[in-house]
C-alpha positions in Angstrom: 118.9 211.2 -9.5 122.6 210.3 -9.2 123.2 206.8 -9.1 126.8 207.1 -10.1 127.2 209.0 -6.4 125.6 206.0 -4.9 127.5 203.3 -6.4 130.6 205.4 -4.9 130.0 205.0 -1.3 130.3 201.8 0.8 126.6 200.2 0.7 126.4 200.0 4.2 126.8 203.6 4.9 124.0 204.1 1.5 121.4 201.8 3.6 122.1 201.9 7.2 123.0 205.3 7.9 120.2 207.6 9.1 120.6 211.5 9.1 119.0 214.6 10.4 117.2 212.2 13.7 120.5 211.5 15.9 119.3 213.5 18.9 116.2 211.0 19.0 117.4 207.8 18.0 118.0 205.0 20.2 120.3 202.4 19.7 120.8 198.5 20.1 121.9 198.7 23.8 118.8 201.1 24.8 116.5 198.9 23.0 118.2 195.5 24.9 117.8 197.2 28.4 114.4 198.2 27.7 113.4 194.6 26.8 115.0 193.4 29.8 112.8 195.5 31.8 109.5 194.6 29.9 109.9 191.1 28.2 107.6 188.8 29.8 109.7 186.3 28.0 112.8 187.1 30.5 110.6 188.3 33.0 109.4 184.7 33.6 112.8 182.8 32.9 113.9 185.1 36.0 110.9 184.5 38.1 111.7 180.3 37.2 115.4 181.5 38.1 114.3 182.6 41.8 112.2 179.6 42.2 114.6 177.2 41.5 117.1 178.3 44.1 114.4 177.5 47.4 115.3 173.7 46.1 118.0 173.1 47.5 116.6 174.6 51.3 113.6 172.1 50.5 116.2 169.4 50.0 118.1 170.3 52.7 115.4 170.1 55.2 115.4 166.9 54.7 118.6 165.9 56.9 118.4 169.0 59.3 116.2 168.7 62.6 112.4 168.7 62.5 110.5 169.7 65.5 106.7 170.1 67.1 104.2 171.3 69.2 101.2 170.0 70.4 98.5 170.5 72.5 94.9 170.6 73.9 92.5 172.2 76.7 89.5 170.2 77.1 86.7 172.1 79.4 84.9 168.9 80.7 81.3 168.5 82.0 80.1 165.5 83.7 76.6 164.7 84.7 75.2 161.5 86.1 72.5 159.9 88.2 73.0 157.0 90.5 69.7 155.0 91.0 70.0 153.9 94.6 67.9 154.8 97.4 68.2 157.2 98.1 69.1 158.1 94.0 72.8 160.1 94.1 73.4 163.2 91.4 76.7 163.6 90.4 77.8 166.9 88.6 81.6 167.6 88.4 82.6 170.4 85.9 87.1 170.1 85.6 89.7 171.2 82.6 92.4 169.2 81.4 95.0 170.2 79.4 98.2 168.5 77.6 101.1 169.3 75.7 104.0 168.2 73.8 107.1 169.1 71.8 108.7 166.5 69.9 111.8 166.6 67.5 113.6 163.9 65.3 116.9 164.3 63.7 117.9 162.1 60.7 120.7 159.8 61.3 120.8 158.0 57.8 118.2 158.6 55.4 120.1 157.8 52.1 117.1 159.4 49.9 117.2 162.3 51.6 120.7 162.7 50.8 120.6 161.9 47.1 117.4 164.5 47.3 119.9 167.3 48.6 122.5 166.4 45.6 119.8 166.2 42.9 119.1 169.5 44.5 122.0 171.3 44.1 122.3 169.8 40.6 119.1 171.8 39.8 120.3 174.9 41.4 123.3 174.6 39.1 121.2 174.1 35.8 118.7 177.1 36.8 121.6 179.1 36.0 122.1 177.7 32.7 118.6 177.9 32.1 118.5 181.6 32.7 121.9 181.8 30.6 119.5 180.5 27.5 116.6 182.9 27.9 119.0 185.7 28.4 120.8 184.6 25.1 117.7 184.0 23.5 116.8 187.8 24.7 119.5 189.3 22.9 119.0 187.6 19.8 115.1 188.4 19.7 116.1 191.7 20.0 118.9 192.0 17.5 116.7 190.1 15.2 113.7 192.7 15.8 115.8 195.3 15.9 117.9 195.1 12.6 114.5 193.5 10.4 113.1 197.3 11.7 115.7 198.6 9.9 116.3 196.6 6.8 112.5 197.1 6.0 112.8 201.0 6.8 115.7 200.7 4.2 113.6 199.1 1.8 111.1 201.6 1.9 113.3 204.4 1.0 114.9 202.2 -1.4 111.6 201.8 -3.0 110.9 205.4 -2.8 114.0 206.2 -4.7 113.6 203.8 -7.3 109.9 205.0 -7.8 111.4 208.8 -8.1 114.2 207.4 -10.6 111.6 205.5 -12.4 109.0 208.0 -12.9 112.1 210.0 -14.6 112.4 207.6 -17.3 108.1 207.4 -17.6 108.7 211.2 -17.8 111.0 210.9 -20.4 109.5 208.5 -22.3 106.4 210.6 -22.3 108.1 213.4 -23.7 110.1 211.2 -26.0 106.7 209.9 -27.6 105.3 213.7 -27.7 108.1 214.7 -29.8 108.2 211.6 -32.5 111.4 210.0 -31.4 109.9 207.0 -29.4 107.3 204.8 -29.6 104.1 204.4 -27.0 105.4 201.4 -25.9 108.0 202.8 -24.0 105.6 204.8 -22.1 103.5 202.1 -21.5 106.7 199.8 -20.2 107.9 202.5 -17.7 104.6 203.0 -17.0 104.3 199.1 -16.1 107.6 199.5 -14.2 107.2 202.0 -12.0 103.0 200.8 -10.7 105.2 197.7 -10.1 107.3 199.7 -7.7 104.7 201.7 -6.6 103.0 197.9 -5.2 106.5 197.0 -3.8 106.9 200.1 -1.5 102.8 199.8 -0.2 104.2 196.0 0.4 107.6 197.5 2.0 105.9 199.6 4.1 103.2 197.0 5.5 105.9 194.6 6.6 107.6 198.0 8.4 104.8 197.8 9.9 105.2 194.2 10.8 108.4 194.4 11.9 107.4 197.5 14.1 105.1 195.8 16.2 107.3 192.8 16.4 109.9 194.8 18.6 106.9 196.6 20.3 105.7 193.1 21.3 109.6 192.6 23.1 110.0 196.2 24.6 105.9 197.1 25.2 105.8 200.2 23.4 106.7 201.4 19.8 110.3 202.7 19.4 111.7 205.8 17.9 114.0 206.3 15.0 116.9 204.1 15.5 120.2 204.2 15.3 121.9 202.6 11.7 125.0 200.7 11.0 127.6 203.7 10.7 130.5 203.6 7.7 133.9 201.9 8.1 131.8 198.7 9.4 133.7 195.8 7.3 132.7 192.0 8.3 135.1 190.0 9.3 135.4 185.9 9.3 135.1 184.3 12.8 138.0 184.4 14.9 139.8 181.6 15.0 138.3 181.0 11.6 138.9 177.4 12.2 135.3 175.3 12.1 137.0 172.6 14.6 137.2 175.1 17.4 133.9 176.6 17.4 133.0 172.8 17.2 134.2 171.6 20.0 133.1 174.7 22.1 129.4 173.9 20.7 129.4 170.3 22.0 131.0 171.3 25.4 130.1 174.2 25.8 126.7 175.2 24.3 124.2 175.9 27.2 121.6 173.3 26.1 124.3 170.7 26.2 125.2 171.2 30.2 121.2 171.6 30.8 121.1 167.9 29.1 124.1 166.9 30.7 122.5 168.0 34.0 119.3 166.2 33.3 121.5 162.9 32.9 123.1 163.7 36.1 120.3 164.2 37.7 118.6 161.1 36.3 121.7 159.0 37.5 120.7 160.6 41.0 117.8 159.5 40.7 118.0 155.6 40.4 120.3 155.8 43.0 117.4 157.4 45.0 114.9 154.9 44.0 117.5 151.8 44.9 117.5 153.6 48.6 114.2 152.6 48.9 115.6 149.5 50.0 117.8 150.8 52.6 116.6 151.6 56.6 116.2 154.9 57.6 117.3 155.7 61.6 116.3 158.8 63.0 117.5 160.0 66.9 114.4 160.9 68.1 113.2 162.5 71.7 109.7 164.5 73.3 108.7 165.7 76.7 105.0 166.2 77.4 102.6 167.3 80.6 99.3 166.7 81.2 96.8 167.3 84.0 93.3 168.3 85.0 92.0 170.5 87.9 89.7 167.0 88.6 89.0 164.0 87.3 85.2 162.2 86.8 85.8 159.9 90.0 87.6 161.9 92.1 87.8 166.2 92.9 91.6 166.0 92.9 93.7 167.8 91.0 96.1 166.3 88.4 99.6 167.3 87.0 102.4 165.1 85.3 105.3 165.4 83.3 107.0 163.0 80.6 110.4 162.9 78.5 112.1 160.4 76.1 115.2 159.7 74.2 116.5 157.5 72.4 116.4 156.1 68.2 114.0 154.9 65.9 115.1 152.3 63.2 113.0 151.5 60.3 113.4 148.9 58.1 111.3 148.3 55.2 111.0 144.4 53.8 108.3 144.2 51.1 106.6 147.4 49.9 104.2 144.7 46.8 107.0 145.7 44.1 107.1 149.6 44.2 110.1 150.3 45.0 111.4 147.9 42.0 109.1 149.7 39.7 110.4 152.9 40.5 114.0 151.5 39.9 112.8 150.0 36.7 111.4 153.5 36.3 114.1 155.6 36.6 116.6 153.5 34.6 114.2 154.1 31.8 114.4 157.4 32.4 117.9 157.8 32.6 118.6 156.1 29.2 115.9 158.6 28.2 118.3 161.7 29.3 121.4 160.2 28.1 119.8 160.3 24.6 118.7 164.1 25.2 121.8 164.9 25.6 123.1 163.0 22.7 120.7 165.0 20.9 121.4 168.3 22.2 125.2 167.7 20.9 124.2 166.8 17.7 121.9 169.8 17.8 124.7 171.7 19.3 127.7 170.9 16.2 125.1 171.4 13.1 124.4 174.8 15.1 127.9 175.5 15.2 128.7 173.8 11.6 126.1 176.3 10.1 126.3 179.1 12.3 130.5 179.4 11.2 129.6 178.7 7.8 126.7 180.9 7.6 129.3 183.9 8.9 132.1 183.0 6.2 129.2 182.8 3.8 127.5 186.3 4.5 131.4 187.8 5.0 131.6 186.6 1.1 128.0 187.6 0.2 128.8 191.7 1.3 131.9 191.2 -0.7 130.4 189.7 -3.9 127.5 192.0 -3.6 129.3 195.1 -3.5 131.1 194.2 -6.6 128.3 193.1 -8.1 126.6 197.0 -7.0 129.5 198.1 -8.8 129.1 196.1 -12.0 125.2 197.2 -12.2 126.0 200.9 -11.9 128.5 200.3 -14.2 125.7 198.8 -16.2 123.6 201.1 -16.1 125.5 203.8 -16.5 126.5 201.8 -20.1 122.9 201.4 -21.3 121.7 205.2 -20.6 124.3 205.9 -22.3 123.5 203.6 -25.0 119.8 204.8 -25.0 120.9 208.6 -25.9 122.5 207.2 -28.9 119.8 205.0 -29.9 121.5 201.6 -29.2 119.4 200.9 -26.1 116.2 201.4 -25.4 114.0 203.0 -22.5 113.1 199.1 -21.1 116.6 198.5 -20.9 117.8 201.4 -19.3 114.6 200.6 -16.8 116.2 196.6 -16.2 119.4 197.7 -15.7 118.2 200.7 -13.2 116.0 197.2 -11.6 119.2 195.6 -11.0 120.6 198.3 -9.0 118.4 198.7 -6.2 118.0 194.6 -6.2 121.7 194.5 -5.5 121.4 197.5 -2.8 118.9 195.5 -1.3 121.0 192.1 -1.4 123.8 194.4 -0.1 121.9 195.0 3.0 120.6 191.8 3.7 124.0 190.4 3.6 125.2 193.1 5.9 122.2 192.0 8.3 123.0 188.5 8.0 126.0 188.6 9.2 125.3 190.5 12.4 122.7 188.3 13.1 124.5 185.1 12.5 127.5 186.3 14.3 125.3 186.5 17.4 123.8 183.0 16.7 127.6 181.6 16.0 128.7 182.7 19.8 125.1 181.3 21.2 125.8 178.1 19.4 129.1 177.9 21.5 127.4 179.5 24.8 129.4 182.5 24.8 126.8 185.0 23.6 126.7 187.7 25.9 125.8 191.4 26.5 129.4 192.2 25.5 128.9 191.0 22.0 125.7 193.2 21.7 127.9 196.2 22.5 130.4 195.2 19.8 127.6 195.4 17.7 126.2 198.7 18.9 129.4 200.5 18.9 128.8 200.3 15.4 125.6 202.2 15.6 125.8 205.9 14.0 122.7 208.0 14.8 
């Protein structure tokens, strides 16, 4: 195996790129739509979404018109004796009817009013609420989709490393056959490549893992998928200034505004519960009929008609304490929302603080660890050398040969790390988007 060939190529075209399964492979964007269409996850935050926005007609109900019908038929039956002399039967069978429409319209109901704004104050966090589960979404799914890939990387890595290493238990067997090594050399590459042999059955389990991880999001399992293409080179945040991405975090970072709302909303709401207090007048009007073909006392048919106008004033004076209570009550609860929100800002900067620093960091980490893939090849290279001229021997050659997969692997994580916490730097500053994904997926060679 050439490992000098390796070493030669940018690691992320070594570990990312796929080839010969192009025509089949999907890619970040496919995998994204698809989970839009089957995450329950999104699926509900949309169905909540819909929901929320008949609040504000609920609310608003409350100062429109209200109006209503009523009414009856009664089939009667009336049977009665009169003892007299002579005794006198009475038996009268009549109908009687009524109806009546009656309508109210709000004047000054100061609760209902503060209901409406509370109202529209939900309708305006519903769409910050679906903002979160959609960014969520798109980091479950880049998360899902590159672990898929990183441990399908590791299992080839493992499988070259166990072909590399049963080379050297090969040679070592043939170097003990012939008298110019020792059985221990056999038996160490023999150690080291069971040890690998254990690493890829664990590689491939967690494949597995990782598989049915993104077959959880999407509802089926995916086919080959598409792998970071060559020429990818990460890059520090842009600005690369921590104060900026700081500031948008505690403005702008969607669980800030849905805790700022909930403050708002709270605010609302004492002012809703002070209301109680206040009188409520309503202009208020019906018109009715009634009548019956007869009546118990008389055979004579009945029919009348009745209409009204005019306003209805309510004043409320002592409710036992409730409506203090609920004052008390909601001023509680607004202190609680103002520390929510405090909360979700502080949540909101170390987000920010360690999603920026996490980027920087992994932009480093590809860096060092490509130099450090170069420096183990070169190490390698040094102590096979060294082992055909009897300086080195066979374990060496097999810890050095260790070193160079390790720092592929590291290579790959970093590379991984970065798209992932470039994704969670922009959702720490609310500005996480579909856009970003296709960034990423642009990226994506088949």
């Amino acid at each position: 195996m050439n490992l000098r060939l390796l070493a030669l190529v940018l690691p992320v075209a070594l570990c990312l790129v796929s080839g010969g399964r192009s025509a089949a492979a999907e890619d970040l964007m496919q995998i994204y739509r698809e989970a839009q269409l089957n995450d329950p996850a999104i699926a509900a935050a949309k169905a909540q979404w819909l929901a929320t926005q008949e609040r504000m007609p609920q609310a608003k109900a409350g100062l429109l018109p209200s109006a209503s019908l009523t009414g009856g038929v009664n089939a009667n039956n009336y049977d009665a004796t009169i003892k007299s002399e002579p005794a006198v039967d009475v038996s009268r069978s009549y109908n009687q009817y009524n109806a009546t429409i009656s309508a109210s319209q709000p004047l000054f109901r100061w609760q209902n009013k503060i209901a409406y704004d509370q109202a529209k104050e939900v309708v305006a966090q519903a769409e910050y609420v679906l903002g979160t589960a959609q960014q969520d979404l798109i980091l479950k799914v880049a998360v899902a989709y590159f672990d898929v890939l990183l441990a399908e990387f590791n299992i080839e890595l493992a499988e070259a490393q166990k072909a590399a290493t049963s080379e050297q238990l090969a040679l070592a067997k043939r170097n003990f056959e012939v008298g110019v090594a020792t059985i221990i050399d056999t038996n160490e590459a023999q150690a080291k490549f069971d040890q690998i042999v254990a690493a890829e059955i664990s590689a491939r389990n967690d494949y597995d893992n990782k598989l049915t991880a993104l077959r959880a999001i999407i509802g089926r399992f995916p086919k080959d998928l598409k792998k970071v293409g060559p020429g990818f080179v990460p890059k520090p945040p842009e600005p690369n200034t921590l104060d900026y991405w700081v500031d948008r975090a505690t403005s702008d970072n969607l669980n800030v505004r849905i805790a700022q709302i909930n403050h708002d909303i709270a605010a609302l709401e004492v002012e809703r519960a002070k209301a109680g207090h206040y009188p409520t007048l309503d202009l208020v009007g019906s018109y009715g009929a009634q009548g019956s073909s007869a009546a118990v006392n008389t055979s004579v048919a009945s029919d009348s008609r009745s209409g009204l106008i005019g306003l209805q004033l309510a004043v409320p004076i002592y409710q036992g304490g409730a409506i203090e209570s609920r004052v008390r009550e909601a001023v509680a609860l607004k202190e609680k929302t103002r520390q929510d929100l405090e909360s979700a800002r502080r949540a909101a900067l170390f987000n920010a603080q360690n999603g920026f620093s996490g980027v920087n960091s992994a932009v480093a980490s590809v860096r060092a660890f490509e130099q450090a893939l170069v420096s183990a090849q070169t190490a390698y290279d040094s102590n096979k050398l060294g082992l055909e001229v009897g300086v080195r021997t066979n374990l060496d050659v097999l810890n050095v040969q260790q070193a160079v997969y390790s720092t592929r692997r590291d290579v790959a994580q970093a590379y991984f790390n970065y798209l992932t916490g470039y994704l969670r730097l922009k959702a720490a500053t609310g500005s996480l988007s579909e856009t970003d994904l296709e960034d990423i997926n642009r990226q994506l060679k088949g």
